[in-house]
C-alpha positions, -999 to 999 in steps of 0.1 A, spaced: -167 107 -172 -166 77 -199 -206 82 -208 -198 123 -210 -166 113 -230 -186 92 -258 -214 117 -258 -187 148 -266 -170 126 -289 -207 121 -305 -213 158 -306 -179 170 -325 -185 144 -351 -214 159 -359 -203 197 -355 -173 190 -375 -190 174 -405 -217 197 -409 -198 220 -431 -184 189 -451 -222 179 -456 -231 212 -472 -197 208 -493 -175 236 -475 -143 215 -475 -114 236 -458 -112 219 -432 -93 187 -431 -114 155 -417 -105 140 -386 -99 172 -367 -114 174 -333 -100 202 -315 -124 233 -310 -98 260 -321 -76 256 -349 -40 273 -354 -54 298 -374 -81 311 -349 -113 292 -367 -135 270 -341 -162 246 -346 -191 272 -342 -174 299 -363 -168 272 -395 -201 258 -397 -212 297 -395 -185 303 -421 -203 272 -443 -235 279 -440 -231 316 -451 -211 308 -480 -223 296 -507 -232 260 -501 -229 231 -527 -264 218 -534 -247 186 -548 -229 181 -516 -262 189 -495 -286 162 -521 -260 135 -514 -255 140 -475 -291 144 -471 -300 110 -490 -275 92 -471 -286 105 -442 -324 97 -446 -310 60 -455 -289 51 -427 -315 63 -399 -344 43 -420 -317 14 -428 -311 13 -384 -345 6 -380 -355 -20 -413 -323 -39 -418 -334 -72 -411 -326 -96 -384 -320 -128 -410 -315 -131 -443 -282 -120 -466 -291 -86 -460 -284 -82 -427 -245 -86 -432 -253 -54 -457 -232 -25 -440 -252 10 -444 -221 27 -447 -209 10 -475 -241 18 -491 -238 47 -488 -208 53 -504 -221 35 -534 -246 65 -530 -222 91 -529 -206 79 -556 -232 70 -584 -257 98 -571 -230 123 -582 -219 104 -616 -259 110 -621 -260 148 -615 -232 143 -639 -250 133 -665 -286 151 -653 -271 188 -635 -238 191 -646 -236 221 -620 -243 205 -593 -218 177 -597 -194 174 -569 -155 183 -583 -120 170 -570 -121 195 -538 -151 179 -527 -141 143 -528 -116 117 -514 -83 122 -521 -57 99 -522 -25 91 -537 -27 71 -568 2 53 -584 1 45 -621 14 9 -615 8 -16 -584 47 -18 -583 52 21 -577 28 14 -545 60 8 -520 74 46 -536 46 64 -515 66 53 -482 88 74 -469 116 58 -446 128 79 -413 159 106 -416 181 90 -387 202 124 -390 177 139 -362 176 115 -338 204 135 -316 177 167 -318 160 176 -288 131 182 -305 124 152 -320 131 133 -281 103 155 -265 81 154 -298 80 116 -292 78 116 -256 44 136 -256 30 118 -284 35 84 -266 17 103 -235 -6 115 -250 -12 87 -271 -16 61 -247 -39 85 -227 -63 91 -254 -59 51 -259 -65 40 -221 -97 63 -222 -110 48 -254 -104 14 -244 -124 19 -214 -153 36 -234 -152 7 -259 -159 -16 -228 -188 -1 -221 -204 1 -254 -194 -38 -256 -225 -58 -256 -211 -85 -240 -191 -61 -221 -156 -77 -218 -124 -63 -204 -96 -50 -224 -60 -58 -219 -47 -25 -209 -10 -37 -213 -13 -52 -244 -33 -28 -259 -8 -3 -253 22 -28 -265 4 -35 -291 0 4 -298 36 14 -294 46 -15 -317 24 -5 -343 33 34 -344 72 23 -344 64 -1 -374 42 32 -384 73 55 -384 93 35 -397 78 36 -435 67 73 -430 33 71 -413 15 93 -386 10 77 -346 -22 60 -344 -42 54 -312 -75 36 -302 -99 61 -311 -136 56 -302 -153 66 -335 -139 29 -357 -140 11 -326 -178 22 -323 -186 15 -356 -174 -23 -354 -195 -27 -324 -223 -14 -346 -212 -33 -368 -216 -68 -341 -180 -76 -344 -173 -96 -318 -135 -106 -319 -100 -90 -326 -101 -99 -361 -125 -68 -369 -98 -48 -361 -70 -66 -378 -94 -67 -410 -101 -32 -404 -68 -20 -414 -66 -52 -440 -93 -40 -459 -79 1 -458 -42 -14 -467 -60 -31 -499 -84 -1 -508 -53 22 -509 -32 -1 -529 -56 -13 -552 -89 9 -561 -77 45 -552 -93 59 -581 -128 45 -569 -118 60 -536 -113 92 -550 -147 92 -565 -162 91 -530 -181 124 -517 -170 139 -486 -207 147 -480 -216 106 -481 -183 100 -453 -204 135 -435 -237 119 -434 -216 83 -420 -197 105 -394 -229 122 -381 -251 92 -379 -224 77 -361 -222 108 -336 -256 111 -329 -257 71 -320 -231 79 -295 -248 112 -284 -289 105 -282 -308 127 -263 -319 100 -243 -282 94 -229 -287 131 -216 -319 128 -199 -310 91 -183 -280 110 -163 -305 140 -154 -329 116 -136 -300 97 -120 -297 132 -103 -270 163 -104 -245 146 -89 -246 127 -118 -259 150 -147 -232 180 -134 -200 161 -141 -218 144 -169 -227 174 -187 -193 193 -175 -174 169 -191 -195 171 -227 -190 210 -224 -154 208 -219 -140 184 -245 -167 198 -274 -148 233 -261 -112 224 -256 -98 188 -267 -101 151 -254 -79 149 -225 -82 186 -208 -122 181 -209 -115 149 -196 -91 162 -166 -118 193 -160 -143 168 -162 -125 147 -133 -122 171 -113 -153 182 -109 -168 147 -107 -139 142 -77 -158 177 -59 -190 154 -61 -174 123 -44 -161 147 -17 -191 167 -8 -210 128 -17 -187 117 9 -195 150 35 -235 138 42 -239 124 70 -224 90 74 -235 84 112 -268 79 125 -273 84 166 -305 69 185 -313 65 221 -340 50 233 -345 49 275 -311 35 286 -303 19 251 -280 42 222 -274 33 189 -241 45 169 -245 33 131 -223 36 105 -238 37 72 -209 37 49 -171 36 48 -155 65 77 -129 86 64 -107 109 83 -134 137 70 -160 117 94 -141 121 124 -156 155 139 -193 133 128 -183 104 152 -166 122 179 -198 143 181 -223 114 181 -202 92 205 -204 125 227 -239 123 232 -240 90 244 -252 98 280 -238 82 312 -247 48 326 -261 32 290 -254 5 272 -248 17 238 -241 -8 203 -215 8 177 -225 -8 142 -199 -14 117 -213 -40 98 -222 -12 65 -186 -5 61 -158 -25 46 -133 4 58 -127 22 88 -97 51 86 -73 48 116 -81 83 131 -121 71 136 -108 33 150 -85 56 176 -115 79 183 -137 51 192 -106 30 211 -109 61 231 -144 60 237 -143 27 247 -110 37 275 -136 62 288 -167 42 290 -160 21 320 -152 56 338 -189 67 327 -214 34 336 -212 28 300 -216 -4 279 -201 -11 249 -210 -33 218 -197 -35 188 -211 -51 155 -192 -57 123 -159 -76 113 -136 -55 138 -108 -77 123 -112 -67 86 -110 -30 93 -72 -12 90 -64 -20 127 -81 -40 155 -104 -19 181 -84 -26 210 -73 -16 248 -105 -22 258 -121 -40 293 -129 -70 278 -163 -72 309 -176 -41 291 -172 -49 254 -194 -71 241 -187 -83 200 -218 -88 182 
């Protein structure tokens, strides 16, 4: 589910900024849901941008960036000052003084204010703290604004568990998050958040992937993460504004298609279709309804796997002469028991027969009675029993049996 998660994540980036690359900017970046309010989905905007008339600016500079950060992946070198050189960053610079040149060289093709970054700017540093807005307490007794919060902190720590747990696995050194104080941490921050007029943040896989790429390897990446944002807003947001949307395109698709490679796909599909099936399920349903219902559908069909996974057989019956073998090859669940009531059943009369638990580290209590049972009977039937495995690790002791005909291997 977490590898199909990242790969879907992977494949909206890039859907999503395909119509920002070829400068058709009504949408608003960030948005990752397939359908919007007003009945436009992924597939039916980039149709929508590649019919319309395309910027050829916006195409140049995405394409350029593009072509740099796959060739950058590959020749940035391993020592030297150039390999703490970011390729995003570069290609922001770019975006930005590859369209002050078609400025100067195709005025037509320059990219205008709808195409670019746009922030708030503030004629004075001092007038910075005016662009906060602080919370209208009149609402707090609406019922509204109590369920509104209620299923953003849900949902919020949700889509933050889920990223957390992708972010472990894309960690090289693959370390464990702190689920409890990630989500303290989160719910501190989005009060704090609130309470000057900002939107609820969670961990999101997209920045946390690119700090990986980019080898952080410690908590202050993210801490200088939001430093650096904090300082770019406050103190340069007329360079920011100069930024193409295309350049952050070309950044957003190179990052999806590292999270997305083909060759994620066809690792699952030799692992086989127990694996590929909820794998590819889960892709489909995210990329075609949002992060945590593809993620639900995607569970449950991975869940049908474990069951019908768990429904092969699990017992393995052998008799050779006046010697039968009863194995146990994994874990028995109360769906086994029709399995081992069968094979003890063939155990014929007057044999000496060995029950091997030692594969399983659990035994469900309706297979431990139907074996105690087996055991009651076999002294009526010439049989001999054996058992192998650690009996007293299982969920109850095998027990009420002749101790003369039970032998504990």
């Amino acid at each position: 589910m977490i590898t199909g998660m990242l790969a879907a994540i992977g494949l909206i980036l890039i859907l999503k900024q395909i119509p920002h690359a070829v400068g058709f900017d009504r949408e608003a970046e960030g948005i990752f849901e397939f359908s919007t309010a007003n009945g436009v989905n992924t597939f039916s905007r980039i149709i929508d941008s590649l019919s319309a008339s395309v910027t050829p600016g916006a195409i140049l500079i995405a394409g350029i960036s593009l072509a740099f950060l796959f060739w950058w992946d590959g020749a940035k070198p391993k020592n030297g000052p150039l390999r703490f050189v970011p390729g995003p960053l570069v290609v922001v610079l770019i975006g930005v003084l590859g369209n002050a040149l078609l400025g100067a060289v195709k005025p037509d093709w320059q990219l205008q204010a709808t195409h670019l970054v746009q922030v708030p700017v503030t004629q004075k540093l001092s007038e910075f703290p005016t662009l906060f807005t602080l919370p209208d307490f009149s609402g707090i007794s609406m019922g509204i604004v109590w369920t509104t919060a209620v299923t953003l902190a849900i949902v919020a720590s949700l889509e933050s568990l889920l990223s957390v747990k992708a972010v472990d696995e894309i960690d090289p050194r693959r370390r464990s998050t702190d689920k409890n104080w990630e989500l303290l941490a989160q719910g501190g921050g989005n009060i704090l958040s609130g309470m000057i007029g900002g939107l609820p943040v969670t961990s999101v896989i997209v920045r946390s992937s690119a700090n990986v790429d980019a080898k952080a390897e410690s908590k202050l990446s993210t801490m200088l993460h939001g430093f650096w944002l904090l300082i770019s807003v406050a103190l340069i947001p007329s360079l920011l504004n100069l930024i193409p949307l295309s350049a952050l395109a070309a950044v957003l698709i190179a990052t999806g298609y590292k999270l997305t490679k083909p060759k994620l796909f066809l690792e699952r599909y030799k692992q086989g279709w127990t694996q590929f099936i909820p794998f590819v399920v889960t892709v489909g349903a995210i990329l075609f309804t949002d992060l945590l219902e593809g993620i639900v559908i995607g569970i449950v069909v991975g869940f049908v796997f474990v069951i019908a996974r768990n429904f092969r057989t699990a017992i393995t019956f052998a008799c050779d002469g006046d010697d039968c073998l009863v194995r146990a090859r994994r874990n028995l669940y109360f769906i086994h028991k029709y399995e081992l009531q069968k094979s003890l059943n063939r155990v014929p009369d007057n044999t000496q027969v060995l029950i091997d638990l030692s594969s399983t580290s659990y035994v469900d209590l309706d297979n431990i009675d139907i074996i105690n049972a087996f055991i009651k009977g076999a002294e009526y039937r010439g049989i001999t029993v054996s058992l192998r495995g650690d009996i007293a690790g299982k969920r109850a002791a095998l027990i009420n049996a002749p101790s003369s005909e039970v032998l504990y291997t």
